[in-house]
N, C-alpha and C positions, 0 to 999 in steps of 0.2 A: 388366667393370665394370658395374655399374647405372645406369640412365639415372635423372635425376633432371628432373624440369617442374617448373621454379621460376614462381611465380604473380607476374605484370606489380609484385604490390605488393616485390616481393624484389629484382627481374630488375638493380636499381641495383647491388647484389651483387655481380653475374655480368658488371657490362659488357653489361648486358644481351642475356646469355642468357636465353632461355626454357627450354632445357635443357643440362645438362650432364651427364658421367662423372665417376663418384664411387664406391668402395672399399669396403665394411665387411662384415662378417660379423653386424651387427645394428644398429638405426637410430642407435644413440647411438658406434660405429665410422665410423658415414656422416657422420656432424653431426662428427666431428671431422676427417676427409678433408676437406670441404666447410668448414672452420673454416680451415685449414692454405691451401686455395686460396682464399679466396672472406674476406678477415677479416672478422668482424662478423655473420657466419651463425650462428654458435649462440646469441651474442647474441639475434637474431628468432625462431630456433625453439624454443629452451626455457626452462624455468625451472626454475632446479635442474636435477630426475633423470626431468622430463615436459616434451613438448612442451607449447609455448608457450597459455596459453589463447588462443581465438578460431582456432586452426589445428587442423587432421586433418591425418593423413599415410597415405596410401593405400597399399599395397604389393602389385603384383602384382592390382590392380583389387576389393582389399579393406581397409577402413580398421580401421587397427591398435588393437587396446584391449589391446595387452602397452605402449604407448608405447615408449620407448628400449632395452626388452629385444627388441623386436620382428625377428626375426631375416629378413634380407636374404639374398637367391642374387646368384652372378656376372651372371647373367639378368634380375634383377629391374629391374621399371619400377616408380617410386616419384615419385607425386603432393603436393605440400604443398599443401594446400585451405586456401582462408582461408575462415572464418565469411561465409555470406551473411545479410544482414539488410535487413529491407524491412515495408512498411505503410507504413500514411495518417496 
């Protein structure tokens, strides 16, 4: 299964995990595994048929621009990045 690092803003989720095992054979497979344990996870991570504005999802220490087609291995490490935002 894929490890998944759920970001502190999610982790209420998880029971606060910071990471979990989660299933799919591409990111929109994983967001319904993680839907199935976790309710209210697809909810934060998308909209419609794309992740959620103000999130990336990293796979395998590269961020995805297939969104939900984005295809996952049994191996894969899978990051959800929330938007950083900062200035005076």
């Amino acid at each position: 299964m894929a490890i998944v690092h759920i970001p502190p803003q999610m982790q209420e989720l998880t029971g606060g995990a910071a990471e979990v095992e989660a299933e799919g054979g591409n990111l929109r497979q994983l967001v319904a595994h993680l839907e199935a344990a976790f309710p209210g996870f697809r909810d934060r991570l998308t909209r419609g048929d794309s992740v959620a504005p103000g999130l990336a999802v990293s796979i395998d220490n590269v961020v995805t621009s297939r969104g939900l087609l984005a295809e996952i291995e049994t191996d894969s490490v899978v990051h959800i990045i929330p938007a950083i935002s900062g200035g005076s």
